[in-house]
N, CA, C and O atoms as a Tripos MOL2 file, in Angstrom:
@<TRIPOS>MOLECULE
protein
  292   291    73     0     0
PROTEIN
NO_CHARGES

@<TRIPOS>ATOM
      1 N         122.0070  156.8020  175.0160 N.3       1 UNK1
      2 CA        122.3760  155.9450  173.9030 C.3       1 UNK1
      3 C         122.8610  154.6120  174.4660 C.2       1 UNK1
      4 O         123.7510  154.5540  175.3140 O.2       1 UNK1
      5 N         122.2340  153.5280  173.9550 N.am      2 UNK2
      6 CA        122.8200  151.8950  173.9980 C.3       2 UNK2
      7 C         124.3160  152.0810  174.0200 C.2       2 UNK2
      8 O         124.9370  153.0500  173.5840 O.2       2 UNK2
      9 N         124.8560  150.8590  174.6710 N.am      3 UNK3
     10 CA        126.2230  150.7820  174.3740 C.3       3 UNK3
     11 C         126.2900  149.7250  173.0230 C.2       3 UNK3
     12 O         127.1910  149.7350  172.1840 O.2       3 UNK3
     13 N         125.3700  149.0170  173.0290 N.am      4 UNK4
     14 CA        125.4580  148.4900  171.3730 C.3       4 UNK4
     15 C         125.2380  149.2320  170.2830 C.2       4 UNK4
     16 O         125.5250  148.7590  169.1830 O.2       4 UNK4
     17 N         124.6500  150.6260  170.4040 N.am      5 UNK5
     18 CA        124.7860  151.6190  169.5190 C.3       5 UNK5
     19 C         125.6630  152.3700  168.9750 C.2       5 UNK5
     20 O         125.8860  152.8070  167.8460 O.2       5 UNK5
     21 N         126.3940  152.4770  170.6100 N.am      6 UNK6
     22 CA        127.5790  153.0350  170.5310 C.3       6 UNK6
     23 C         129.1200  152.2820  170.1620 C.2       6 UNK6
     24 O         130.2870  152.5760  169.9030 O.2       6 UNK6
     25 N         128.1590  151.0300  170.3530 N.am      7 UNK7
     26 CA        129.6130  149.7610  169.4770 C.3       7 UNK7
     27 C         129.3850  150.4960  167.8920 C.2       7 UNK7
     28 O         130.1720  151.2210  167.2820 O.2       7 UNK7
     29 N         127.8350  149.9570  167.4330 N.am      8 UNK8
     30 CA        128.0070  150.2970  165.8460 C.3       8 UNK8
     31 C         128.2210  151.2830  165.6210 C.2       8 UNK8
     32 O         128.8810  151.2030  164.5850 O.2       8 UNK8
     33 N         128.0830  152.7660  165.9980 N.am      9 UNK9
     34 CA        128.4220  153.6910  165.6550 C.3       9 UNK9
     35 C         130.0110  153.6190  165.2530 C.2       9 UNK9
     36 O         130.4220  153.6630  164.0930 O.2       9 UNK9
     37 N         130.6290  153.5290  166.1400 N.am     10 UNK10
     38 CA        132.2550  153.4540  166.3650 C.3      10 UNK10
     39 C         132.4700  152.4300  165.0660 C.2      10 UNK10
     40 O         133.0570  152.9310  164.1070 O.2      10 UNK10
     41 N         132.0840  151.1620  164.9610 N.am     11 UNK11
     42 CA        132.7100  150.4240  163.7060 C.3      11 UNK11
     43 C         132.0660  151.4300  162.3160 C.2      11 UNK11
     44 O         132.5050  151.5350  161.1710 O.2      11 UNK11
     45 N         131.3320  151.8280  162.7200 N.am     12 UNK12
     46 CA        130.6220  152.6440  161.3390 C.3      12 UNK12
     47 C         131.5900  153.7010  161.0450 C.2      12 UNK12
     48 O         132.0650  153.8860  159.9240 O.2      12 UNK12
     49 N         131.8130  154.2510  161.8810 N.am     13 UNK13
     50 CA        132.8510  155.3560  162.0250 C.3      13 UNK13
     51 C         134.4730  155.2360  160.9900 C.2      13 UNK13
     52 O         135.0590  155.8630  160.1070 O.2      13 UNK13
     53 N         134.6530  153.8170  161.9390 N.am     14 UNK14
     54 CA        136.2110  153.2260  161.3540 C.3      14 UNK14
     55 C         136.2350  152.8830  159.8030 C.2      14 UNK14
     56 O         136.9810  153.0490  158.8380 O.2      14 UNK14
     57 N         134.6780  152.1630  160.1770 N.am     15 UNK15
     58 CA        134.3520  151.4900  158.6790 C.3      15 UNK15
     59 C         134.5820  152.9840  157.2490 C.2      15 UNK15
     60 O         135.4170  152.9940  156.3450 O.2      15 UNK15
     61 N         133.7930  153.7680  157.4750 N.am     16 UNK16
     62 CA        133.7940  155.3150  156.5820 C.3      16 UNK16
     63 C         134.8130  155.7420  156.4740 C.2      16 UNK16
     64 O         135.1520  156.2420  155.4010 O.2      16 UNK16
     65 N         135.7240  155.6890  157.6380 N.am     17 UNK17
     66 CA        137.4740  156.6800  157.7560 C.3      17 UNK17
     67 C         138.2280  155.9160  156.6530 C.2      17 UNK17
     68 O         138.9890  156.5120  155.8910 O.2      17 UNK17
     69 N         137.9740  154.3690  156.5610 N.am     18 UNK18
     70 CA        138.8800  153.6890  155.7890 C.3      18 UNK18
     71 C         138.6340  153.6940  154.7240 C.2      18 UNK18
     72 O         139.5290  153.6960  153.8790 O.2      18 UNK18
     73 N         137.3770  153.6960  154.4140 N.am     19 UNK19
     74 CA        136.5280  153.5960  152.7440 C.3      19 UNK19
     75 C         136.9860  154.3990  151.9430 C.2      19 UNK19
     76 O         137.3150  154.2110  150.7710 O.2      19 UNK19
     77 N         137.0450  156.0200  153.0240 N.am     20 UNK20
     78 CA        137.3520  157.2560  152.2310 C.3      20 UNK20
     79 C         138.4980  157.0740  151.4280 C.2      20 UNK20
     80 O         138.5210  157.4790  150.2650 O.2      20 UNK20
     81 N         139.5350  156.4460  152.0040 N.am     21 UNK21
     82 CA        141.2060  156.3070  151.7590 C.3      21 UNK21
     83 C         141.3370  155.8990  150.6040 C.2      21 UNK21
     84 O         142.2650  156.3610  149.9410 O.2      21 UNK21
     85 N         140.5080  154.9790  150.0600 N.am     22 UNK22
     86 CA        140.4980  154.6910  148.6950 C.3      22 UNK22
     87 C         140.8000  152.7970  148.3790 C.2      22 UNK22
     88 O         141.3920  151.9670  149.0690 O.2      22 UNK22
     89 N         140.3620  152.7210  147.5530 N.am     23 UNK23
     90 CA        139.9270  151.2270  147.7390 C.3      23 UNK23
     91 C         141.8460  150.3450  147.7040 C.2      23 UNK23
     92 O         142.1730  149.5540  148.5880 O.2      23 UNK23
     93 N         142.8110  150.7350  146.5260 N.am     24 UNK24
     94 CA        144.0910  150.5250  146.8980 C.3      24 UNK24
     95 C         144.7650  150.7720  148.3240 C.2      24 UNK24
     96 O         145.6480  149.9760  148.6440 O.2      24 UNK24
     97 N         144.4420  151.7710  149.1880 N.am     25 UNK25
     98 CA        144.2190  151.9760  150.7460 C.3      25 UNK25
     99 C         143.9320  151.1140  151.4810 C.2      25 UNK25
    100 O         144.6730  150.7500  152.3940 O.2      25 UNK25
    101 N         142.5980  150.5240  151.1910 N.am     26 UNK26
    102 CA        141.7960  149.6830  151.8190 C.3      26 UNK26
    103 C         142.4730  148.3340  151.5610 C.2      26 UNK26
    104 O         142.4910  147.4730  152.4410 O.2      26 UNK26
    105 N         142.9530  148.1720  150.5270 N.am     27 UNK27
    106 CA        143.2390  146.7410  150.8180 C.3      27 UNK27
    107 C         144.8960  146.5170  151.1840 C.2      27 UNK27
    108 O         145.4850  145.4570  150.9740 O.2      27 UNK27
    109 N         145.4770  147.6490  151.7330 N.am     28 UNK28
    110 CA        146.7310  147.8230  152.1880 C.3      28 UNK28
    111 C         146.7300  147.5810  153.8590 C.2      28 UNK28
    112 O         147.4670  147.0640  154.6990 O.2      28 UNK28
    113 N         145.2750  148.3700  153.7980 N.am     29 UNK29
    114 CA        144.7520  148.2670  155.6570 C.3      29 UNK29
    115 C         144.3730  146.9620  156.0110 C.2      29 UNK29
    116 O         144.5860  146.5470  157.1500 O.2      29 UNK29
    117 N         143.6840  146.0840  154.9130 N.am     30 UNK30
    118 CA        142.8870  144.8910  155.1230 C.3      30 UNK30
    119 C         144.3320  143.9630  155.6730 C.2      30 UNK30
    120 O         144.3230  143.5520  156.8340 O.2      30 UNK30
    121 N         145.3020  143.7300  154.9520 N.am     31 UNK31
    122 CA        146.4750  143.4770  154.8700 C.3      31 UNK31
    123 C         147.1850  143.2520  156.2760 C.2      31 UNK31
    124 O         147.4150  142.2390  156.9360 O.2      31 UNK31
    125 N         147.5020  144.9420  156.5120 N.am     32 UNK32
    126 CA        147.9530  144.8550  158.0290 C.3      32 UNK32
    127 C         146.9680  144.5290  158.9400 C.2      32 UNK32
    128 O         147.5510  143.9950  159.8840 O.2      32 UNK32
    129 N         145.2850  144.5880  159.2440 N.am     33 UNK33
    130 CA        144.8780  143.9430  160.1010 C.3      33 UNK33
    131 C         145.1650  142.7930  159.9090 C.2      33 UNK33
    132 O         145.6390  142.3360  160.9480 O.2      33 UNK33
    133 N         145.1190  141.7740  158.8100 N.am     34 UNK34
    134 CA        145.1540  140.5480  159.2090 C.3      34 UNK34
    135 C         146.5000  140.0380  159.6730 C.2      34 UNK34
    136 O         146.6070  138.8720  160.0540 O.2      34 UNK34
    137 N         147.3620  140.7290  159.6600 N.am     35 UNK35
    138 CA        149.1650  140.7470  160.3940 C.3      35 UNK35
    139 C         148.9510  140.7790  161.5230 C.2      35 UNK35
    140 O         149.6010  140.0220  162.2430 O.2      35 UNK35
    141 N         147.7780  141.8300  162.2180 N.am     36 UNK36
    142 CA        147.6570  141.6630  163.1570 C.3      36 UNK36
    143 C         147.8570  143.3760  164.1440 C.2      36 UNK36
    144 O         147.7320  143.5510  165.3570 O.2      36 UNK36
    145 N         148.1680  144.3120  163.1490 N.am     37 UNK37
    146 CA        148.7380  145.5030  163.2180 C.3      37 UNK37
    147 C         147.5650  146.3490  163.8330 C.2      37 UNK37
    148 O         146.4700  145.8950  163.4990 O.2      37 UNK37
    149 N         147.5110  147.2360  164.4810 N.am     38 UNK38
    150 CA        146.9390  148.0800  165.4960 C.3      38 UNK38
    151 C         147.0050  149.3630  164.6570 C.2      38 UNK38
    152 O         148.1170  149.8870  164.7280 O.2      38 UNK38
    153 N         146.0220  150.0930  163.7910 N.am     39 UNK39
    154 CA        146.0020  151.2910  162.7950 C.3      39 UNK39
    155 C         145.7260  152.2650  163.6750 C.2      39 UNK39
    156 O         145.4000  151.8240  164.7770 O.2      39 UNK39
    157 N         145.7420  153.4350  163.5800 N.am     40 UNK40
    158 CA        145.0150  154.5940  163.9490 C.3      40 UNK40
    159 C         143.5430  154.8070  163.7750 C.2      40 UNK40
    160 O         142.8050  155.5960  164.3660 O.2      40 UNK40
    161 N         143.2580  153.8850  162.7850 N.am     41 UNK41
    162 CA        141.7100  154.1390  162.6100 C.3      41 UNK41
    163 C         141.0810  152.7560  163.0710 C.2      41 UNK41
    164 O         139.9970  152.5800  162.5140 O.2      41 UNK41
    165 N         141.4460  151.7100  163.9360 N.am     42 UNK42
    166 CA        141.4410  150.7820  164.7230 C.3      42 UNK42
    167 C         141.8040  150.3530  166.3290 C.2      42 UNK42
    168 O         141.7200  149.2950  166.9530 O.2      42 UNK42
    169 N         142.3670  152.0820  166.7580 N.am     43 UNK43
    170 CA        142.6490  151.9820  168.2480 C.3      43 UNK43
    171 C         141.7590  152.0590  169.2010 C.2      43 UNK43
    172 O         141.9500  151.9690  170.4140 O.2      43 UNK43
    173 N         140.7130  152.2410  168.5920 N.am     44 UNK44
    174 CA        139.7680  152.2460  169.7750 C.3      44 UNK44
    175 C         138.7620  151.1110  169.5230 C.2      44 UNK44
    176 O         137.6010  151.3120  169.8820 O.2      44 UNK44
    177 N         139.0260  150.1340  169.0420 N.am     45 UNK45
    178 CA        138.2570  149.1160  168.7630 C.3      45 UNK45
    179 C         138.8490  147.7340  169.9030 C.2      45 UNK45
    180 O         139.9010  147.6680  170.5390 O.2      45 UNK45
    181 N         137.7910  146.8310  169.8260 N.am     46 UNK46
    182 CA        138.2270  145.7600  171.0110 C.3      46 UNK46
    183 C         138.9610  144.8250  169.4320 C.2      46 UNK46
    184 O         139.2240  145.3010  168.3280 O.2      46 UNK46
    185 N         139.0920  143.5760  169.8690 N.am     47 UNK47
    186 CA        139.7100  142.6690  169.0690 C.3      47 UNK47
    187 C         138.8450  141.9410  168.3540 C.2      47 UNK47
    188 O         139.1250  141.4000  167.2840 O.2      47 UNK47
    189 N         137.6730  141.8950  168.9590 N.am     48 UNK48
    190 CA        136.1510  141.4900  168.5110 C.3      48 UNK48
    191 C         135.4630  142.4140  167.3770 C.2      48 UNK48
    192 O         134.9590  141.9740  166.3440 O.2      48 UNK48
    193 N         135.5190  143.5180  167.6830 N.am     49 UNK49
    194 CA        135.2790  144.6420  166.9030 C.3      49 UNK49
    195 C         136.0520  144.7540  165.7690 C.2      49 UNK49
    196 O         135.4230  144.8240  164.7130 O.2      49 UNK49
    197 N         137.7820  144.8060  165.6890 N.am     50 UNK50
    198 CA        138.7850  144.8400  164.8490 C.3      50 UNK50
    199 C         138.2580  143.3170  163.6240 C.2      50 UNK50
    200 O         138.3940  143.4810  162.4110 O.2      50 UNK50
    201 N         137.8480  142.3380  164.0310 N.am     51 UNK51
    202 CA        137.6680  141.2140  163.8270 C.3      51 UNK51
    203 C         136.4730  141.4090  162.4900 C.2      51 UNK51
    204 O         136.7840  141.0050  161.3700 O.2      51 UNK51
    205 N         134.9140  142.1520  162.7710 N.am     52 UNK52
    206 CA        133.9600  142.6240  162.6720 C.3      52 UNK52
    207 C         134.3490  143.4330  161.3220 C.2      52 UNK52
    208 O         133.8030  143.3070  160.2260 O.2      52 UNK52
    209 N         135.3180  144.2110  161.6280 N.am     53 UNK53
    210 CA        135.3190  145.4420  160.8770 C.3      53 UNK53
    211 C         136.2970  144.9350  159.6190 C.2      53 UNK53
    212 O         136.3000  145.5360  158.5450 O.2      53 UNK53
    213 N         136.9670  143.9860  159.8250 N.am     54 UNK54
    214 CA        137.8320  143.3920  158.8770 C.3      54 UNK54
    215 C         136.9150  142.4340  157.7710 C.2      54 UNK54
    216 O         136.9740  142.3860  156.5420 O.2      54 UNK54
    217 N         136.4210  142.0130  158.3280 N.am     55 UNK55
    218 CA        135.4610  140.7530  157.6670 C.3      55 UNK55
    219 C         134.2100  142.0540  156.8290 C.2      55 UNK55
    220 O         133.5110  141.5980  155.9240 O.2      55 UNK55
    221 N         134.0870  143.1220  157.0930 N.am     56 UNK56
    222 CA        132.8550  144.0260  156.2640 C.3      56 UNK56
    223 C         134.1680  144.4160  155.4830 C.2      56 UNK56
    224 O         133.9310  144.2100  154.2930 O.2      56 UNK56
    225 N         135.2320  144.8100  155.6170 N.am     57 UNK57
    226 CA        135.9530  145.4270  154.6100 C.3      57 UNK57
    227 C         136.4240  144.2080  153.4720 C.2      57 UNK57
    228 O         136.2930  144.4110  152.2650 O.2      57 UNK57
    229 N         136.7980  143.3560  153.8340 N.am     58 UNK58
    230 CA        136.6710  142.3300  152.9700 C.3      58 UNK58
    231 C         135.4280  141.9370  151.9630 C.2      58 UNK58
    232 O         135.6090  141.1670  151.0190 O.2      58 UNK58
    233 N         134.5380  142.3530  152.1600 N.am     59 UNK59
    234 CA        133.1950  142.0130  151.7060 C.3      59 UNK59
    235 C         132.9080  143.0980  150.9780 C.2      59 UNK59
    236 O         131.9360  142.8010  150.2830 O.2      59 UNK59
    237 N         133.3090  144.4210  150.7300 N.am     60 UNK60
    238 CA        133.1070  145.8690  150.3220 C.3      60 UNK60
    239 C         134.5010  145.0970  149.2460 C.2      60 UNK60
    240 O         134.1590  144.5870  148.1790 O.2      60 UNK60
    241 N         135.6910  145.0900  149.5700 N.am     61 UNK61
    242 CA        136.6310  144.6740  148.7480 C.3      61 UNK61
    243 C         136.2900  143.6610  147.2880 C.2      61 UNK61
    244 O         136.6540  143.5680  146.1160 O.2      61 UNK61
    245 N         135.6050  143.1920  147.9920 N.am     62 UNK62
    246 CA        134.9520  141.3990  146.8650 C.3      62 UNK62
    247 C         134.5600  142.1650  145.6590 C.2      62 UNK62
    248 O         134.8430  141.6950  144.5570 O.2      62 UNK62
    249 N         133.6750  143.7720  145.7940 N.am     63 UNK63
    250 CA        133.1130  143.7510  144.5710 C.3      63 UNK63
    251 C         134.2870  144.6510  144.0830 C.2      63 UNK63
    252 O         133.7400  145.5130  143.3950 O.2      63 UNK63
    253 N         135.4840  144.8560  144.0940 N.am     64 UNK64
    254 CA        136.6230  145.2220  143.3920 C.3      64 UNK64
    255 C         137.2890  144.1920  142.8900 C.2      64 UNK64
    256 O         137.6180  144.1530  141.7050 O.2      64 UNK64
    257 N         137.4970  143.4560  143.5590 N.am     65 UNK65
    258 CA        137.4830  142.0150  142.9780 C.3      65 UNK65
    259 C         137.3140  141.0630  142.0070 C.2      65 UNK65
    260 O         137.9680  140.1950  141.4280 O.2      65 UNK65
    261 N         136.1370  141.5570  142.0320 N.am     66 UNK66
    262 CA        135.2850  141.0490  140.9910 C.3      66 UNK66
    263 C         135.9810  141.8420  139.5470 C.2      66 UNK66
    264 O         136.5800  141.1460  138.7280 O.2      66 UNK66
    265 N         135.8680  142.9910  139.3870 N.am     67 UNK67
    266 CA        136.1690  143.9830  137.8960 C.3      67 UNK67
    267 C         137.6960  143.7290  138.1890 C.2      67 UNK67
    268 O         138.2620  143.5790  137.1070 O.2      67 UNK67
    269 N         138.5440  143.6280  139.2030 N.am     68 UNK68
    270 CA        139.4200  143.6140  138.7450 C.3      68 UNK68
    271 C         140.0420  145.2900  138.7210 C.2      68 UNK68
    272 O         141.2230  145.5600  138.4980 O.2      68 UNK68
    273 N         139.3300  145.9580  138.9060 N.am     69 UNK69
    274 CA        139.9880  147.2720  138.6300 C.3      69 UNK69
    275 C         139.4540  148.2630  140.5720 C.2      69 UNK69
    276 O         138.4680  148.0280  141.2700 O.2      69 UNK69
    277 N         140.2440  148.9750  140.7450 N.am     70 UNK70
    278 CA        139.5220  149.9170  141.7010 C.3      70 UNK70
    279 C         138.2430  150.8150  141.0030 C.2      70 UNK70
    280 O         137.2780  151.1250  141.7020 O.2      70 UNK70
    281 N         138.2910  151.0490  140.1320 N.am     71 UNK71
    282 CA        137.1000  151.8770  139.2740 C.3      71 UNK71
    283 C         135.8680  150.8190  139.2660 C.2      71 UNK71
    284 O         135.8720  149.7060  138.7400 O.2      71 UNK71
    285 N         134.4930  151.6330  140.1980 N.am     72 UNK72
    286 CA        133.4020  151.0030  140.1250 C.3      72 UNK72
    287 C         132.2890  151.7200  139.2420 C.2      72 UNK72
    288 O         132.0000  152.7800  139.7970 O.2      72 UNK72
    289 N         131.6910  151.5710  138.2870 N.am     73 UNK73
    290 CA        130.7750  152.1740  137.7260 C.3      73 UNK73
    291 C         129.1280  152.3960  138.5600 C.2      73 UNK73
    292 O         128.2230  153.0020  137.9870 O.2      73 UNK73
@<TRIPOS>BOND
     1     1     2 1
     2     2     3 1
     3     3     4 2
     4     3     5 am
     5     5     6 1
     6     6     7 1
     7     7     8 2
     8     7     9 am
     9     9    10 1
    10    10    11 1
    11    11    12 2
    12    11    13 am
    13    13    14 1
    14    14    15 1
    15    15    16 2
    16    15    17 am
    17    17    18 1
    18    18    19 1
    19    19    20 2
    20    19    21 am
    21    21    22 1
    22    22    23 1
    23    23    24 2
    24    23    25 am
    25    25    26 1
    26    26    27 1
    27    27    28 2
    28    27    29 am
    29    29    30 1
    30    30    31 1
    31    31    32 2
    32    31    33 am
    33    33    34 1
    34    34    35 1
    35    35    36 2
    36    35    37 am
    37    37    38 1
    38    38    39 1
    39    39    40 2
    40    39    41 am
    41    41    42 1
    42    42    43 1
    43    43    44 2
    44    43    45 am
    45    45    46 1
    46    46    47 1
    47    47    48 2
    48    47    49 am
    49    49    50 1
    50    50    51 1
    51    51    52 2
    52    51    53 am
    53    53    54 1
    54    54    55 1
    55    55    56 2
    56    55    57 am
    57    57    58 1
    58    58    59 1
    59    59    60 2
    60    59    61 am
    61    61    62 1
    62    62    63 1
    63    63    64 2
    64    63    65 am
    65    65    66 1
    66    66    67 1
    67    67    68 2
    68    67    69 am
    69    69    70 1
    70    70    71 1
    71    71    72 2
    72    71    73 am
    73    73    74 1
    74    74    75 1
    75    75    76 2
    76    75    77 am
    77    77    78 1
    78    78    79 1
    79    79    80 2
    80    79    81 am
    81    81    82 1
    82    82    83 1
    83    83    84 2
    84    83    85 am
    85    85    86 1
    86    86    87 1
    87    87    88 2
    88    87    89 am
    89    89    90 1
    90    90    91 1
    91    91    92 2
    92    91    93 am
    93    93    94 1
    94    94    95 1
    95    95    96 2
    96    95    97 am
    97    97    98 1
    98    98    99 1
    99    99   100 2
   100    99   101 am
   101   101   102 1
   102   102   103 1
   103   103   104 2
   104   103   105 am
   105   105   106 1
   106   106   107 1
   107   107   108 2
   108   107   109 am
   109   109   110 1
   110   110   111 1
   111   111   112 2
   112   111   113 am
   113   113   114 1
   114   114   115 1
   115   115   116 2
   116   115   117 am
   117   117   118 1
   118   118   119 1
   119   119   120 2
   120   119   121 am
   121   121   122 1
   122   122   123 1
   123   123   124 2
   124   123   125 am
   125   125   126 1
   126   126   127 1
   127   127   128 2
   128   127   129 am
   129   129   130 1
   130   130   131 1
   131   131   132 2
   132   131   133 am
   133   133   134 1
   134   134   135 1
   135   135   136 2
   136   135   137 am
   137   137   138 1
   138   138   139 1
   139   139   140 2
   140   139   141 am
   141   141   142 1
   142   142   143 1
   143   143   144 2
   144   143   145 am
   145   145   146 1
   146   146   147 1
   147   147   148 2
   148   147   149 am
   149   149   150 1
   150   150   151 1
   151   151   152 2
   152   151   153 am
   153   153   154 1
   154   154   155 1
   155   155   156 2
   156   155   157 am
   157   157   158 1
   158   158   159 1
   159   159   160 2
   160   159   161 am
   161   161   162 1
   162   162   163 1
   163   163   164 2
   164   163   165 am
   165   165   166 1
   166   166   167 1
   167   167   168 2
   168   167   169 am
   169   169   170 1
   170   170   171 1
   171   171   172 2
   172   171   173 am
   173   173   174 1
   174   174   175 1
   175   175   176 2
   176   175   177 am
   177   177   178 1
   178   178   179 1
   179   179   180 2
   180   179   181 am
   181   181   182 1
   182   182   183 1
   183   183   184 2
   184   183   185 am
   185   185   186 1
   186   186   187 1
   187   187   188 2
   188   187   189 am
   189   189   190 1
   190   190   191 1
   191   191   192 2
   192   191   193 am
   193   193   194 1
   194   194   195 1
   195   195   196 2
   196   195   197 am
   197   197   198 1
   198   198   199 1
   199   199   200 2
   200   199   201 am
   201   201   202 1
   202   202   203 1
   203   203   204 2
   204   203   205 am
   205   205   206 1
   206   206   207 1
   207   207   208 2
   208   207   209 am
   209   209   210 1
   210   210   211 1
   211   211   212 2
   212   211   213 am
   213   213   214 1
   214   214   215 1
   215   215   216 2
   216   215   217 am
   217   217   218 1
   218   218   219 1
   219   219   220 2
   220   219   221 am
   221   221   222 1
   222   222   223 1
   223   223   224 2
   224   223   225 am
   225   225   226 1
   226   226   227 1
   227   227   228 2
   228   227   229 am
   229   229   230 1
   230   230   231 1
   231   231   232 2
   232   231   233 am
   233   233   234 1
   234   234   235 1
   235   235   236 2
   236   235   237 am
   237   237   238 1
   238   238   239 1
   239   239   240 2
   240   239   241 am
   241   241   242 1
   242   242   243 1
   243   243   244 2
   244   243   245 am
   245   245   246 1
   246   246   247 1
   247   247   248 2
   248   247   249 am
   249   249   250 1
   250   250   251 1
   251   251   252 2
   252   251   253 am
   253   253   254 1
   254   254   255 1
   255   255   256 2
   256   255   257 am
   257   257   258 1
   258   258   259 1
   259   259   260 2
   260   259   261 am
   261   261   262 1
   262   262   263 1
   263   263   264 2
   264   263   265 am
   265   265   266 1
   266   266   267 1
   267   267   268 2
   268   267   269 am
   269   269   270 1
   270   270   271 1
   271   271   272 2
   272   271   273 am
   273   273   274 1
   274   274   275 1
   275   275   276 2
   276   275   277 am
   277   277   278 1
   278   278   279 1
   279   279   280 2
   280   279   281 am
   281   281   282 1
   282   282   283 1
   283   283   284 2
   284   283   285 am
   285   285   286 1
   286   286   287 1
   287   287   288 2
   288   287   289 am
   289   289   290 1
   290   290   291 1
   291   291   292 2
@<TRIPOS>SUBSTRUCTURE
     1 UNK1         2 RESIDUE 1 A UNK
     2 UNK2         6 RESIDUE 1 A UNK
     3 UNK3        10 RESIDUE 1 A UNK
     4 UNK4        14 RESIDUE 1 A UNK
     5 UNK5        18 RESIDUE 1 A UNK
     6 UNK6        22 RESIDUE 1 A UNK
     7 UNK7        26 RESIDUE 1 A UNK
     8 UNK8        30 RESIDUE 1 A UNK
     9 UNK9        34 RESIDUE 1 A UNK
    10 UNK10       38 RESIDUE 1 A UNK
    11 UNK11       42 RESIDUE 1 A UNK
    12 UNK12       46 RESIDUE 1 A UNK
    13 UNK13       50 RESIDUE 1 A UNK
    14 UNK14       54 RESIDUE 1 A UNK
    15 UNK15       58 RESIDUE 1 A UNK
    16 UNK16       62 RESIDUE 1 A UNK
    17 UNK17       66 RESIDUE 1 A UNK
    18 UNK18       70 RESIDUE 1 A UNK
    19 UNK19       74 RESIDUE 1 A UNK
    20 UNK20       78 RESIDUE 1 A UNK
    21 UNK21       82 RESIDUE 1 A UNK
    22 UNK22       86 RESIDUE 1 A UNK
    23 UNK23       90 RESIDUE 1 A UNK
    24 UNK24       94 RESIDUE 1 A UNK
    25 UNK25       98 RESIDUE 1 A UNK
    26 UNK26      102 RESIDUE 1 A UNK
    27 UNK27      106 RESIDUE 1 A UNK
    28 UNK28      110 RESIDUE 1 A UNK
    29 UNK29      114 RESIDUE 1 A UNK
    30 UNK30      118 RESIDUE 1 A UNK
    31 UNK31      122 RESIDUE 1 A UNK
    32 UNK32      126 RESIDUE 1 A UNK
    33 UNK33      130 RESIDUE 1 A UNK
    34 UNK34      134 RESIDUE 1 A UNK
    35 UNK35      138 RESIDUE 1 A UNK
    36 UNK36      142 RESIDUE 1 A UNK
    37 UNK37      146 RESIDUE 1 A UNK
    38 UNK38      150 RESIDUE 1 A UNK
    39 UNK39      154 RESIDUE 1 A UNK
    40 UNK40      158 RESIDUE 1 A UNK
    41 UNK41      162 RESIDUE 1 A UNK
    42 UNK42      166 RESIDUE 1 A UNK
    43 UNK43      170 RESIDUE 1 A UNK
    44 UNK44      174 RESIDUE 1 A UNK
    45 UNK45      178 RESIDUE 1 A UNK
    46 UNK46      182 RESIDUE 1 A UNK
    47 UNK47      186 RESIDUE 1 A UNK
    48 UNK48      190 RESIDUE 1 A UNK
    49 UNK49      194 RESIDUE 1 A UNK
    50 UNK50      198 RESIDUE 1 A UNK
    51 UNK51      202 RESIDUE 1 A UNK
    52 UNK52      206 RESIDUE 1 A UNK
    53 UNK53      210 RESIDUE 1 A UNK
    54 UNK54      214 RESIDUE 1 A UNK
    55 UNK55      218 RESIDUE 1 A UNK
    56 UNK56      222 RESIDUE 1 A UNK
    57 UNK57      226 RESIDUE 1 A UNK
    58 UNK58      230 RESIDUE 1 A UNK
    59 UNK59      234 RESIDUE 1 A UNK
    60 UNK60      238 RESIDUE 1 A UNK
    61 UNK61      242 RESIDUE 1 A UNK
    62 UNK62      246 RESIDUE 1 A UNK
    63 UNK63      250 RESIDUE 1 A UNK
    64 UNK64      254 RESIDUE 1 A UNK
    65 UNK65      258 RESIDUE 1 A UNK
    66 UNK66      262 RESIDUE 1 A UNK
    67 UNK67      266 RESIDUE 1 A UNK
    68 UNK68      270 RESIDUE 1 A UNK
    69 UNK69      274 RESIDUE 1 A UNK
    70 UNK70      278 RESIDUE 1 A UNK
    71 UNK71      282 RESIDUE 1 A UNK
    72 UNK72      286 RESIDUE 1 A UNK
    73 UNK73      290 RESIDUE 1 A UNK
């Protein structure tokens, strides 16, 4: 296996662990990364990666955003 595979795998990984948590979750996590905070579901990531994975959760966030509600139809 690539080690660029094995980069995306790993953000894919982090990316799913956090999603699960629930979108009020998610934007509690979005929060402390941008503080700057080191999660459990972010320790094995570089700062580049942490960086990566913040900017897709933000972008998954937008369409909550949008309704205004955590409930997506």
């Amino acid at each position: 296996m690539s080690e660029d595979k094995l980069i995306h795998d790993c953000l894919e990984n982090s990316l799913e662990n956090i999603c699960q948590q629930g979108c009020r979750q998610v934007s509690q996590i979005i929060l402390q990364m941008e503080q700057g905070e080191t999660l459990p579901e972010t320790t094995l990531l570089s700062a580049a990666q942490r960086q990566l994975l913040l900017l897709e959760l933000k972008a998954i966030m937008a369409v909550y955003e949008k309704t205004g509600s955590c409930d997506v139809d």
